[in-house]
mmCIF entry with sequence, helices, sheets and N, C-alpha, C, O atoms, coordinates in Angstrom:
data_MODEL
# 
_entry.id   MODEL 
# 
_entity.id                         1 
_entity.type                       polymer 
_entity.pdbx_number_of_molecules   1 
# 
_entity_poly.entity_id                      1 
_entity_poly.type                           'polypeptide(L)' 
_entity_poly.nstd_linkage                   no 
_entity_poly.nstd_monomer                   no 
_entity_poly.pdbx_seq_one_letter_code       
;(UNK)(UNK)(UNK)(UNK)(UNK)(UNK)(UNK)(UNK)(UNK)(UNK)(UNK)(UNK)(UNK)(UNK)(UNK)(UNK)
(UNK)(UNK)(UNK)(UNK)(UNK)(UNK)(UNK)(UNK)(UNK)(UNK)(UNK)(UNK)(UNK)(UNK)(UNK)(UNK)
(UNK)(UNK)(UNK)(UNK)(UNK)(UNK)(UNK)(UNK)(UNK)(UNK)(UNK)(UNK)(UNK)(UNK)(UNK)(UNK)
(UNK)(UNK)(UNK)(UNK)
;
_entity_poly.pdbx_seq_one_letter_code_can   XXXXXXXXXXXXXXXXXXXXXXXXXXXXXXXXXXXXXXXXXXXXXXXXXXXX 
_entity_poly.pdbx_strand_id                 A 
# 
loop_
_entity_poly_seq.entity_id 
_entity_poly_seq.num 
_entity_poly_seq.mon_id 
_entity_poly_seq.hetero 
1 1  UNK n 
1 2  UNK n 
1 3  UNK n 
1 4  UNK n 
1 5  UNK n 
1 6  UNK n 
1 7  UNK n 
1 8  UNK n 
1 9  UNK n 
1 10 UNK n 
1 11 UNK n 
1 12 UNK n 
1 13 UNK n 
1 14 UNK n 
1 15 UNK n 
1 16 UNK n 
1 17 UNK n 
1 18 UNK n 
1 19 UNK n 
1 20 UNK n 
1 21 UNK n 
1 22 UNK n 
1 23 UNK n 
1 24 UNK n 
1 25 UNK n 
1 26 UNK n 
1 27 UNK n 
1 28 UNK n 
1 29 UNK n 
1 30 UNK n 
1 31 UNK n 
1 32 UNK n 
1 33 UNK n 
1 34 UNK n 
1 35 UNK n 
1 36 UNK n 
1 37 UNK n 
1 38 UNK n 
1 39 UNK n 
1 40 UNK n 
1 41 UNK n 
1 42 UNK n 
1 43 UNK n 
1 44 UNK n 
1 45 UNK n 
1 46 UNK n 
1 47 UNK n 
1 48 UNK n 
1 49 UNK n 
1 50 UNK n 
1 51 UNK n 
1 52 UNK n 
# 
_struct_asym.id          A 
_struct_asym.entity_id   1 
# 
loop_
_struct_conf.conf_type_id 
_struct_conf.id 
_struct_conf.pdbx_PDB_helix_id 
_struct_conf.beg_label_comp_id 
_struct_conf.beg_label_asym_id 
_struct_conf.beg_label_seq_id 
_struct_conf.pdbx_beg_PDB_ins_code 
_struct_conf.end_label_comp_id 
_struct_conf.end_label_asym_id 
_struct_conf.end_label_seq_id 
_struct_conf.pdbx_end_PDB_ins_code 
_struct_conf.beg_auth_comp_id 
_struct_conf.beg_auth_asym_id 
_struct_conf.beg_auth_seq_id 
_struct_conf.end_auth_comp_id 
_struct_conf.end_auth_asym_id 
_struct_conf.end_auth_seq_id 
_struct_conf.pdbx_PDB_helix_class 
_struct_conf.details 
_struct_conf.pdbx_PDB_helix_length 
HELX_P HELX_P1 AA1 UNK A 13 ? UNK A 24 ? UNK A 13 UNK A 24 1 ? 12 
HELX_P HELX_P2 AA2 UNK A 32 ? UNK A 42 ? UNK A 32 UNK A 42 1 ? 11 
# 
_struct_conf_type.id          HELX_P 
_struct_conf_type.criteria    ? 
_struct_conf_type.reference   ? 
# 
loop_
_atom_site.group_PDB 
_atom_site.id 
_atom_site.type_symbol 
_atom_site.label_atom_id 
_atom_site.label_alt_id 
_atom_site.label_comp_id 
_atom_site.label_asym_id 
_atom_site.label_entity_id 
_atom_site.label_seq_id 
_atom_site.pdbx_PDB_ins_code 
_atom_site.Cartn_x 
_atom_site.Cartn_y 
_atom_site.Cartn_z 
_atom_site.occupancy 
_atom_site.B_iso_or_equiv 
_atom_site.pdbx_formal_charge 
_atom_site.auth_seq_id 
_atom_site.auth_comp_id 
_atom_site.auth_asym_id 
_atom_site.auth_atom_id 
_atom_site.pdbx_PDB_model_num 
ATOM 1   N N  . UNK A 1 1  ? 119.619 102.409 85.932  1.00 0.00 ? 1  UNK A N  1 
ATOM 2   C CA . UNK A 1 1  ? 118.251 101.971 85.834  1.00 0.00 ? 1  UNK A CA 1 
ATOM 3   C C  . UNK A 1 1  ? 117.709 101.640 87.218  1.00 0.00 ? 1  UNK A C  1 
ATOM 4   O O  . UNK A 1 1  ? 118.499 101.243 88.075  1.00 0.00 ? 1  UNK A O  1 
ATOM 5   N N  . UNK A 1 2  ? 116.351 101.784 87.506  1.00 0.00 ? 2  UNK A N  1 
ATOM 6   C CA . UNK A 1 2  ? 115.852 101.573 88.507  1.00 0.00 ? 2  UNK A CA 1 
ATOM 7   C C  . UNK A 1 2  ? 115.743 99.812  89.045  1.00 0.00 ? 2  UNK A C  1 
ATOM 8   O O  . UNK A 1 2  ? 115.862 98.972  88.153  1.00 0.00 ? 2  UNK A O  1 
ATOM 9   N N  . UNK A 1 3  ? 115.618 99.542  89.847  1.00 0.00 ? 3  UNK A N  1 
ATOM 10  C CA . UNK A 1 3  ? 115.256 98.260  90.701  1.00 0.00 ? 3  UNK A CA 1 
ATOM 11  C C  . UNK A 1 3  ? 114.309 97.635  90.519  1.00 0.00 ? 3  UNK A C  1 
ATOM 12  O O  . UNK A 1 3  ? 113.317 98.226  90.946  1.00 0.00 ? 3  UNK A O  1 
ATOM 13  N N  . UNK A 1 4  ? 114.085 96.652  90.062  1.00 0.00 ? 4  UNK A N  1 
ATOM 14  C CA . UNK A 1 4  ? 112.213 96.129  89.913  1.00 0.00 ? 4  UNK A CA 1 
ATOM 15  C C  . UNK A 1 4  ? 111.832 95.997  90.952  1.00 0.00 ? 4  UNK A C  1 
ATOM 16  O O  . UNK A 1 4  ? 112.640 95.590  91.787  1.00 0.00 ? 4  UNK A O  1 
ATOM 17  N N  . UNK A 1 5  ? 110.398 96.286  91.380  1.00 0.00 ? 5  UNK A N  1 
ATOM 18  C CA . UNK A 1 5  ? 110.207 96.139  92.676  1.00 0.00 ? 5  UNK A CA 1 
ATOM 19  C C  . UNK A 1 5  ? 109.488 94.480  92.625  1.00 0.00 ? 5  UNK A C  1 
ATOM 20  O O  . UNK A 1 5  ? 108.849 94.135  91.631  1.00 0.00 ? 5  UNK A O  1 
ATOM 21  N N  . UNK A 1 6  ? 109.715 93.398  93.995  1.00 0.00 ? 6  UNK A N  1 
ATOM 22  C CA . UNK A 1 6  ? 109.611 92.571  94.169  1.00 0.00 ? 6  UNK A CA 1 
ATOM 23  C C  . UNK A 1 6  ? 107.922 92.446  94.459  1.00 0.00 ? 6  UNK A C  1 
ATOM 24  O O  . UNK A 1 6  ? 107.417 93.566  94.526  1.00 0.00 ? 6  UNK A O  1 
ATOM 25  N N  . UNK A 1 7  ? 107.163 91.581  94.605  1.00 0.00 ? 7  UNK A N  1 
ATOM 26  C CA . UNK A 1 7  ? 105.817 91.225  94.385  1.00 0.00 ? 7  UNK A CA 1 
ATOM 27  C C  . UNK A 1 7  ? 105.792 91.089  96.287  1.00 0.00 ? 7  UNK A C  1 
ATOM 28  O O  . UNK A 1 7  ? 106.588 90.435  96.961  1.00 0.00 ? 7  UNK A O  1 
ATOM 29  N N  . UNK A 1 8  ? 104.788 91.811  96.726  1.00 0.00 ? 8  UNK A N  1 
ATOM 30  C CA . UNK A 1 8  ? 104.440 91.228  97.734  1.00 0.00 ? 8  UNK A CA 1 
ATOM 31  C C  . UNK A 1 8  ? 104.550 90.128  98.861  1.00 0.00 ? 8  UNK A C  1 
ATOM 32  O O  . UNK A 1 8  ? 103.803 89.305  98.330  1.00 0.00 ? 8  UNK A O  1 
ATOM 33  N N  . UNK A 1 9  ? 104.892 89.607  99.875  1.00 0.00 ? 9  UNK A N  1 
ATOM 34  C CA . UNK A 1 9  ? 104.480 88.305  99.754  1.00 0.00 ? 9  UNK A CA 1 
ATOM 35  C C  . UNK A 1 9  ? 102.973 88.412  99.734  1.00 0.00 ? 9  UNK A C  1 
ATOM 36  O O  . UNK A 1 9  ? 102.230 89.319  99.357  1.00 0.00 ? 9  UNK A O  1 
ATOM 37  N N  . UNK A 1 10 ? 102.677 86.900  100.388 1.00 0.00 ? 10 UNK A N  1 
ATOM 38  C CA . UNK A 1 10 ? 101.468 86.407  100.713 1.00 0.00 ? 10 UNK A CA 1 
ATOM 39  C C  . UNK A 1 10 ? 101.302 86.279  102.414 1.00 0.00 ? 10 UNK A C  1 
ATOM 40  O O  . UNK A 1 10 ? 101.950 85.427  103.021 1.00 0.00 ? 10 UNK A O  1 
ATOM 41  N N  . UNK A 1 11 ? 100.469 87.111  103.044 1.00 0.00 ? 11 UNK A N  1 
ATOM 42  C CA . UNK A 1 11 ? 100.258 86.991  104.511 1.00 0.00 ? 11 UNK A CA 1 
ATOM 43  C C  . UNK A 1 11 ? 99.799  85.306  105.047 1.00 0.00 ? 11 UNK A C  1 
ATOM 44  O O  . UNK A 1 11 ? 98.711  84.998  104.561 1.00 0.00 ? 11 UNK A O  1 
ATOM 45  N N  . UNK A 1 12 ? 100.173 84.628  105.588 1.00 0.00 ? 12 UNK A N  1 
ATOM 46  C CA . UNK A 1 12 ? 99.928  83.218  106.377 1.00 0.00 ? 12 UNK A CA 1 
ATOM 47  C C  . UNK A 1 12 ? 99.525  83.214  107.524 1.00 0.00 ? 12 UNK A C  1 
ATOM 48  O O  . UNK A 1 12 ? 99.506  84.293  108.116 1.00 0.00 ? 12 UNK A O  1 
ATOM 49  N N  . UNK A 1 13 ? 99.199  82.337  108.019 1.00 0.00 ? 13 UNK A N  1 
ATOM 50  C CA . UNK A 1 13 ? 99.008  81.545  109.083 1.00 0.00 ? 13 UNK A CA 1 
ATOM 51  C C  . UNK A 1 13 ? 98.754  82.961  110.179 1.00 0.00 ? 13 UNK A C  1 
ATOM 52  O O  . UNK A 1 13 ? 97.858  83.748  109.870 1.00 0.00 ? 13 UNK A O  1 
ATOM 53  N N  . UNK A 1 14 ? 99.649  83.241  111.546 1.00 0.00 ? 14 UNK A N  1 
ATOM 54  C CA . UNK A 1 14 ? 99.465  84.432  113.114 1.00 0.00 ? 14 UNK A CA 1 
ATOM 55  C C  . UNK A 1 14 ? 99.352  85.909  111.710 1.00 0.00 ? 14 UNK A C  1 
ATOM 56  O O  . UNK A 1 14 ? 98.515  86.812  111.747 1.00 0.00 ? 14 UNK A O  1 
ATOM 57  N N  . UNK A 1 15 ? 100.227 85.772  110.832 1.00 0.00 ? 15 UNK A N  1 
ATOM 58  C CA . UNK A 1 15 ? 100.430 87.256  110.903 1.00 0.00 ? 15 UNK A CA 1 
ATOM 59  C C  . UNK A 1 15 ? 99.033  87.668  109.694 1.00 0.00 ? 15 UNK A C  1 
ATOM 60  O O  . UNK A 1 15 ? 98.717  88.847  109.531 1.00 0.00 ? 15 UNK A O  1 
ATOM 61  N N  . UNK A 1 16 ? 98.421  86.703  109.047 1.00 0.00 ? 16 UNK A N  1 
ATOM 62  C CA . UNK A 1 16 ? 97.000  87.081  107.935 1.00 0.00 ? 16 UNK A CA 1 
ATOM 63  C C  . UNK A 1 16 ? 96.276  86.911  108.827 1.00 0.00 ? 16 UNK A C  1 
ATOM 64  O O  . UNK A 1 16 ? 95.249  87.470  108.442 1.00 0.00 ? 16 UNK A O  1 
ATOM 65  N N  . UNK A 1 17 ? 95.986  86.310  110.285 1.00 0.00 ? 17 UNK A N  1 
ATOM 66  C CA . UNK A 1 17 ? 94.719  86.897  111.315 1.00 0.00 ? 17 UNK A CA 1 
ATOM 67  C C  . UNK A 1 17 ? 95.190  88.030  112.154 1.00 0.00 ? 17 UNK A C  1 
ATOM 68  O O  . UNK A 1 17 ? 94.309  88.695  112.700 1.00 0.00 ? 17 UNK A O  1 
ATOM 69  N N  . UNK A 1 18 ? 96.152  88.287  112.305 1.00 0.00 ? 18 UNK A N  1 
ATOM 70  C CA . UNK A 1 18 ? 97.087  89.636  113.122 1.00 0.00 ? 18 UNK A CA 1 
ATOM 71  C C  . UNK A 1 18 ? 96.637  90.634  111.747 1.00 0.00 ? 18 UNK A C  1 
ATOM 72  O O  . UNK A 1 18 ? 96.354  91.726  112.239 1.00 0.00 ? 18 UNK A O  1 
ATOM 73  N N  . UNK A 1 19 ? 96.520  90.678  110.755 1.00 0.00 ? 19 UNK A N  1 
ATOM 74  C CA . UNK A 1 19 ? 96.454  91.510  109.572 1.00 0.00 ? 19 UNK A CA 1 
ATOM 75  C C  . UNK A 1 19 ? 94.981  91.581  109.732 1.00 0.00 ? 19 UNK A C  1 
ATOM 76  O O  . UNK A 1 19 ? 94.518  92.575  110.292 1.00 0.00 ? 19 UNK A O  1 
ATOM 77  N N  . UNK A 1 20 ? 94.029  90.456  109.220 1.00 0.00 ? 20 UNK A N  1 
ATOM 78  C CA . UNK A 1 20 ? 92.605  90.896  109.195 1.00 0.00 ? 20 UNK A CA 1 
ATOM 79  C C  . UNK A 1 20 ? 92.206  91.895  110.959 1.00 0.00 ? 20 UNK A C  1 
ATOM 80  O O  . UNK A 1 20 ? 91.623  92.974  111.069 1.00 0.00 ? 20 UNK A O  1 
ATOM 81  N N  . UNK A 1 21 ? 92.637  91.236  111.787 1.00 0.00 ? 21 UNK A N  1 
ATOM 82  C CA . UNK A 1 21 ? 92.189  92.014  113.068 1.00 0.00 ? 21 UNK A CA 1 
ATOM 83  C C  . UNK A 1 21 ? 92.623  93.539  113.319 1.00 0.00 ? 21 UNK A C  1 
ATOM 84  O O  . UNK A 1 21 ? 91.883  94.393  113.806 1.00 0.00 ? 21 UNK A O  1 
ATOM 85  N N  . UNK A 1 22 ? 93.587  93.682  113.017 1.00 0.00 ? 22 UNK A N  1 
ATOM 86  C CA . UNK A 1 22 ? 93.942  95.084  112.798 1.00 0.00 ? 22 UNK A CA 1 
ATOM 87  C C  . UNK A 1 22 ? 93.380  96.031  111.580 1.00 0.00 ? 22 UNK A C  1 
ATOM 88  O O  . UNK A 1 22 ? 93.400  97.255  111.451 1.00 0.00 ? 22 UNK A O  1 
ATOM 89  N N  . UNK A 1 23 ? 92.872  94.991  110.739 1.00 0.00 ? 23 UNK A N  1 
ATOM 90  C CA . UNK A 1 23 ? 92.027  95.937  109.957 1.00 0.00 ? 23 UNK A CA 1 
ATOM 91  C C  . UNK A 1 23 ? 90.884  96.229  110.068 1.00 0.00 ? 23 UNK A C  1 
ATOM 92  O O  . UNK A 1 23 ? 90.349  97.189  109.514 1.00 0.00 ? 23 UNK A O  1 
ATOM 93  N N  . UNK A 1 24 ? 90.183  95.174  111.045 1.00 0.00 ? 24 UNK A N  1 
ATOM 94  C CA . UNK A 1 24 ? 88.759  95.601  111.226 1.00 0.00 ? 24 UNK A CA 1 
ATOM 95  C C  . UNK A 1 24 ? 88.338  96.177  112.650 1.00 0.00 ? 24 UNK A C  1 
ATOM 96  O O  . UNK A 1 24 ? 87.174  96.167  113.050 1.00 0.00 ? 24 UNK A O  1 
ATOM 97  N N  . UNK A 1 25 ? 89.644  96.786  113.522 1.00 0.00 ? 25 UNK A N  1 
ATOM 98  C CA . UNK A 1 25 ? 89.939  97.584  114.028 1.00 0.00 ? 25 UNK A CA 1 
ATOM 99  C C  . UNK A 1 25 ? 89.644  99.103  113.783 1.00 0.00 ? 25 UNK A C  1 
ATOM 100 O O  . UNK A 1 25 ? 89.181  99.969  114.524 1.00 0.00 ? 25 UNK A O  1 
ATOM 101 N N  . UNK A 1 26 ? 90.134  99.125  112.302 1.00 0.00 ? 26 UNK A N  1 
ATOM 102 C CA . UNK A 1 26 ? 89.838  100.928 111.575 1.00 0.00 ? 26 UNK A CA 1 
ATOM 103 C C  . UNK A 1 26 ? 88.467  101.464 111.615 1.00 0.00 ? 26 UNK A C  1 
ATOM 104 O O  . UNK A 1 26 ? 87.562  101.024 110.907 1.00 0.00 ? 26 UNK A O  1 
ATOM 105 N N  . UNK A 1 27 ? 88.330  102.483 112.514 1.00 0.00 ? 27 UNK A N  1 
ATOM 106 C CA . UNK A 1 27 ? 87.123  103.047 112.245 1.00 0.00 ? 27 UNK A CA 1 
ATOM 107 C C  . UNK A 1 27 ? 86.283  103.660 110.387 1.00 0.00 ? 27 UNK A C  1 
ATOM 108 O O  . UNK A 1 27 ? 86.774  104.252 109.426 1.00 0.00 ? 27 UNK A O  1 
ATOM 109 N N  . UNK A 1 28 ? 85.091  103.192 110.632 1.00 0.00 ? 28 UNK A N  1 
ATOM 110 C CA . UNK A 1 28 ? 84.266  103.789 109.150 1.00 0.00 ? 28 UNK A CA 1 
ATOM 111 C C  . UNK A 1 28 ? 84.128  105.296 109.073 1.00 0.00 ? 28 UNK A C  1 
ATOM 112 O O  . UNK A 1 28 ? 83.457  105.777 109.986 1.00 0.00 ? 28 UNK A O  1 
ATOM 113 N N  . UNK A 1 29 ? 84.535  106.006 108.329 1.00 0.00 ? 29 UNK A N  1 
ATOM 114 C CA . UNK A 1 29 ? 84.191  107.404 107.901 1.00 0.00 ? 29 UNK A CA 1 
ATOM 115 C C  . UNK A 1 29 ? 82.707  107.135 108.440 1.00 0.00 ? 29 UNK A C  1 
ATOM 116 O O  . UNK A 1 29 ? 81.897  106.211 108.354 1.00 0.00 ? 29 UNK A O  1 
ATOM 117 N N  . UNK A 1 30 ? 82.756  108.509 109.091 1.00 0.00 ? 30 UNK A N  1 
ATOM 118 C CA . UNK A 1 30 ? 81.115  109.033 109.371 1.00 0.00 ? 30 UNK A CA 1 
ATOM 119 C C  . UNK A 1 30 ? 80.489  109.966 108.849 1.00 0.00 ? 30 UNK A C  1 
ATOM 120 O O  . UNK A 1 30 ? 81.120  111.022 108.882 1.00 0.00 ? 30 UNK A O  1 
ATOM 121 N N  . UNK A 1 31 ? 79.272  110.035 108.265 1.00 0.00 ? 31 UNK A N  1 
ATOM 122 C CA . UNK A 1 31 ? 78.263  111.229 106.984 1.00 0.00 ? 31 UNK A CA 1 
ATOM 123 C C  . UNK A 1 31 ? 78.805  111.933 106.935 1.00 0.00 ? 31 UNK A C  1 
ATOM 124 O O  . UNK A 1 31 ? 79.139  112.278 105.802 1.00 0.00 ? 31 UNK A O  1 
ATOM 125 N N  . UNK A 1 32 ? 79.313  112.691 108.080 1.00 0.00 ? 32 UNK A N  1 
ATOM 126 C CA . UNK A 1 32 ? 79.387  114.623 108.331 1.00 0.00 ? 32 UNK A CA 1 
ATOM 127 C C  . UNK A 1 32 ? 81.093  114.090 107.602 1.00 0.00 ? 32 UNK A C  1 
ATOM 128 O O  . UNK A 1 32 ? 81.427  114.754 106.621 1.00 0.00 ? 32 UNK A O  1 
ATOM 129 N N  . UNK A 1 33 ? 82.112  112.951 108.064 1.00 0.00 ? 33 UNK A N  1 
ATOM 130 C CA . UNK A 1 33 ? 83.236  113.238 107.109 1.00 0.00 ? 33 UNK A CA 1 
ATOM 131 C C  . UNK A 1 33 ? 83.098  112.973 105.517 1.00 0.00 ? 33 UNK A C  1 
ATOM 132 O O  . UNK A 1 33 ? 83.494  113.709 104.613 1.00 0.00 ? 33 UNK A O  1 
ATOM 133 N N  . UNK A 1 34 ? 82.516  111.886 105.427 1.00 0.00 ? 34 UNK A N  1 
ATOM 134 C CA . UNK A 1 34 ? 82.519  111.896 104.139 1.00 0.00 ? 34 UNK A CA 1 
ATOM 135 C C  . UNK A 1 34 ? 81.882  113.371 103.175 1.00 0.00 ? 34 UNK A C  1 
ATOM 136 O O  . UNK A 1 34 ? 82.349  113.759 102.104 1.00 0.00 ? 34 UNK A O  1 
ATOM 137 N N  . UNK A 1 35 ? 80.767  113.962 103.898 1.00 0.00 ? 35 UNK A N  1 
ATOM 138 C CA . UNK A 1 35 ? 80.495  114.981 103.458 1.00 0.00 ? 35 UNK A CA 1 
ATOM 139 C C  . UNK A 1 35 ? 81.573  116.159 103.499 1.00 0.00 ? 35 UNK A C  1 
ATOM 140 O O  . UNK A 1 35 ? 81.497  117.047 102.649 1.00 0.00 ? 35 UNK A O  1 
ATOM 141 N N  . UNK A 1 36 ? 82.556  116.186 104.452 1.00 0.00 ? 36 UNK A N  1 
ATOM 142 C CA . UNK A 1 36 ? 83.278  117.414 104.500 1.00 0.00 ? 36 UNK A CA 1 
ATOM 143 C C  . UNK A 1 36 ? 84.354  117.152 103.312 1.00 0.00 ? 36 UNK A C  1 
ATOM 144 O O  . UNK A 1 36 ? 84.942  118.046 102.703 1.00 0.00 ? 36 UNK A O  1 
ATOM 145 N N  . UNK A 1 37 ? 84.533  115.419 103.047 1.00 0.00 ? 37 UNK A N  1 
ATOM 146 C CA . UNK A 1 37 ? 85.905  115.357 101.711 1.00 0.00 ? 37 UNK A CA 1 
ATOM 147 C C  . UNK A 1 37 ? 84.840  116.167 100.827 1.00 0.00 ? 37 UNK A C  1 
ATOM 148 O O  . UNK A 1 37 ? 84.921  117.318 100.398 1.00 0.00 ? 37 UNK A O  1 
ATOM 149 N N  . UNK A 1 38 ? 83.949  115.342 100.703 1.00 0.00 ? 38 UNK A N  1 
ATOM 150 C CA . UNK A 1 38 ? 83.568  115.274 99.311  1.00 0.00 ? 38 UNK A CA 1 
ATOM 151 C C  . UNK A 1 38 ? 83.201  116.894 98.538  1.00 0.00 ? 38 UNK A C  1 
ATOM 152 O O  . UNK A 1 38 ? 83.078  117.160 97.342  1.00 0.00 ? 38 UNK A O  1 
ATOM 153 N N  . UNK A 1 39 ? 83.098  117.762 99.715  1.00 0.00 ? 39 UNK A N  1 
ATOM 154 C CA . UNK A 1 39 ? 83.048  119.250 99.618  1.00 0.00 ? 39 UNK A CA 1 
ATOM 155 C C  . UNK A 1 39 ? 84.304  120.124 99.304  1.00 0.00 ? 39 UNK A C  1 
ATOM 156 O O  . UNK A 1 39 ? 84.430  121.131 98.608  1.00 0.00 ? 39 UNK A O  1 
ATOM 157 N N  . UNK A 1 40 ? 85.367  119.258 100.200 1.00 0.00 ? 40 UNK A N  1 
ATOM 158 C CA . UNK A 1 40 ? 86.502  119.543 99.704  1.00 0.00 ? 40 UNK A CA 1 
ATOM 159 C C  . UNK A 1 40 ? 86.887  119.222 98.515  1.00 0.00 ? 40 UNK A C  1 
ATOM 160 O O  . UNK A 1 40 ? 87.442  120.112 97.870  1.00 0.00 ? 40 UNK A O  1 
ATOM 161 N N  . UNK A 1 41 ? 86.743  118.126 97.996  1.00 0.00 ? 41 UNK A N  1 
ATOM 162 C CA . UNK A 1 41 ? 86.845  117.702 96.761  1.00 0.00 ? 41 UNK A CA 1 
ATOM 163 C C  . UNK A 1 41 ? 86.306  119.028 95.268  1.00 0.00 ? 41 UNK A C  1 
ATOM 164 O O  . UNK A 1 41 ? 86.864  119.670 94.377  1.00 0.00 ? 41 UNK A O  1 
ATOM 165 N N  . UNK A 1 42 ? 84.920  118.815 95.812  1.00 0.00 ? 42 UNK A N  1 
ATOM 166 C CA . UNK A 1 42 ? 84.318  119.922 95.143  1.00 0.00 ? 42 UNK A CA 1 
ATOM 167 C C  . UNK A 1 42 ? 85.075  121.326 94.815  1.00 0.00 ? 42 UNK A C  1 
ATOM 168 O O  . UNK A 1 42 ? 85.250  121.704 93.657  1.00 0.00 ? 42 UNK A O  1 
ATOM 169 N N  . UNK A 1 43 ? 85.478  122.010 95.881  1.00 0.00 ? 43 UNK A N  1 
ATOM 170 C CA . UNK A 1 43 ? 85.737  123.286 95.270  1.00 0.00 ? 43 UNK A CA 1 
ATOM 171 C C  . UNK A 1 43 ? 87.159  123.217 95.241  1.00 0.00 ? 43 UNK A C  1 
ATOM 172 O O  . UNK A 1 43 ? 87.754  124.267 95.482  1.00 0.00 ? 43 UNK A O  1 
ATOM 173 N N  . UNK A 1 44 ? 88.070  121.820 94.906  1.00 0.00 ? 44 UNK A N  1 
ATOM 174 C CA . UNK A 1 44 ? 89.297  121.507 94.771  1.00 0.00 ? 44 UNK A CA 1 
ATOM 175 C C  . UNK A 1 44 ? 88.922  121.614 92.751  1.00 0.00 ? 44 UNK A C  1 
ATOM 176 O O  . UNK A 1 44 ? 89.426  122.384 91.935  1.00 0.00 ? 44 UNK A O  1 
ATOM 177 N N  . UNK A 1 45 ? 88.096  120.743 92.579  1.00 0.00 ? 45 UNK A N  1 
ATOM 178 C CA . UNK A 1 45 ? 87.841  120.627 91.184  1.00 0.00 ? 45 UNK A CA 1 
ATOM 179 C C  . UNK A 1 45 ? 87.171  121.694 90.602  1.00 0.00 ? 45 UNK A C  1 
ATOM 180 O O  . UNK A 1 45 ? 86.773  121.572 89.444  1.00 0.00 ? 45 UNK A O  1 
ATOM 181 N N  . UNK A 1 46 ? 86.933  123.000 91.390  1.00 0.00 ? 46 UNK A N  1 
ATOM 182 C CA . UNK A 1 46 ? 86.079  124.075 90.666  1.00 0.00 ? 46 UNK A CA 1 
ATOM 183 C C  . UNK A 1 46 ? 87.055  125.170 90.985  1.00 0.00 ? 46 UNK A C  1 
ATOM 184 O O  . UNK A 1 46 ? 86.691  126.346 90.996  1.00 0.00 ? 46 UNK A O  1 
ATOM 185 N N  . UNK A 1 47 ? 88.779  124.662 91.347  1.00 0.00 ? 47 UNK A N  1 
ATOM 186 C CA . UNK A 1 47 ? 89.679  125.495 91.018  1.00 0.00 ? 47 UNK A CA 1 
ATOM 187 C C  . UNK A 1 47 ? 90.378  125.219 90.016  1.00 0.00 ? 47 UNK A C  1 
ATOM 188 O O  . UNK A 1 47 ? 91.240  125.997 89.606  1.00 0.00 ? 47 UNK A O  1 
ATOM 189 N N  . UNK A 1 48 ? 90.033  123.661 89.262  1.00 0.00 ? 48 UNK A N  1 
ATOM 190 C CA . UNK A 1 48 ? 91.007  122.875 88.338  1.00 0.00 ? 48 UNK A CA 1 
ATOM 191 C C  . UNK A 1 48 ? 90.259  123.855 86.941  1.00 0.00 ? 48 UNK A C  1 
ATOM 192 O O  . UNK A 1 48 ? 89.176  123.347 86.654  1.00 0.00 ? 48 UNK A O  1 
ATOM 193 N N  . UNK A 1 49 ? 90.484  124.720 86.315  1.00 0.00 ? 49 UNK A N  1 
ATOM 194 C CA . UNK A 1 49 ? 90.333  124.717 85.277  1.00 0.00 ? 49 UNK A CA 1 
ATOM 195 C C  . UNK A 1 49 ? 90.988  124.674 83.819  1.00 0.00 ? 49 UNK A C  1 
ATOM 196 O O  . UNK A 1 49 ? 91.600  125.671 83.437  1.00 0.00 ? 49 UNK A O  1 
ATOM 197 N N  . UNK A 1 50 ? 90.891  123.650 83.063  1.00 0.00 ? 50 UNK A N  1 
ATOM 198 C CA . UNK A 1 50 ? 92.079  123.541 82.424  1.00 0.00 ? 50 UNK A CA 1 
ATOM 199 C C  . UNK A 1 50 ? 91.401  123.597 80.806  1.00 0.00 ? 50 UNK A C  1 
ATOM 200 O O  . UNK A 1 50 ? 90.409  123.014 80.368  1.00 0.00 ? 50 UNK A O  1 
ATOM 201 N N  . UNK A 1 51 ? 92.089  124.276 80.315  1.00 0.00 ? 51 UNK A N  1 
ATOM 202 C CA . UNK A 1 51 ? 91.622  125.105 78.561  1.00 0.00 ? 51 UNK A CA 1 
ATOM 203 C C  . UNK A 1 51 ? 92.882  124.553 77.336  1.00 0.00 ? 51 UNK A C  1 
ATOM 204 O O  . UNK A 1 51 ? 93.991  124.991 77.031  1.00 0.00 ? 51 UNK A O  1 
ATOM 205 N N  . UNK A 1 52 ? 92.256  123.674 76.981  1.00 0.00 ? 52 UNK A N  1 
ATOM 206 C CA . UNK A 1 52 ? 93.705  123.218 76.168  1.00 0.00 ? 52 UNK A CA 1 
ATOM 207 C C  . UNK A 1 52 ? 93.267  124.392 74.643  1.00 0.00 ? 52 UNK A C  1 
ATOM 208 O O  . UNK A 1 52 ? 94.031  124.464 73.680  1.00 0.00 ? 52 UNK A O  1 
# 
């Protein structure tokens, strides 16, 4: 049988402001990307055709 996996901890004190700062570090998707997933997306799902 498999392992349960253990719960997270909880980030504290240096390393939950070392965590928020590195996350608001990550750059925001910009129009032209979000437009290029979401196109990809598109003719990803207009190859899915499924006929039960």
């Amino acid at each position: 049988m498999a392992k349960p996996i253990e719960p997270t901890p909880v980030l504290k004190g240096d390393d939950a402001y070392e965590f928020v700062a590195e996350m608001e570090k990550q750059k925001k998707a910009s129009a032209e990307e979000k437009a290029r997933v979401a196109k990809g997306a598109a003719f990803i799902r207009s190859l899915l055709t499924f006929s039960f």
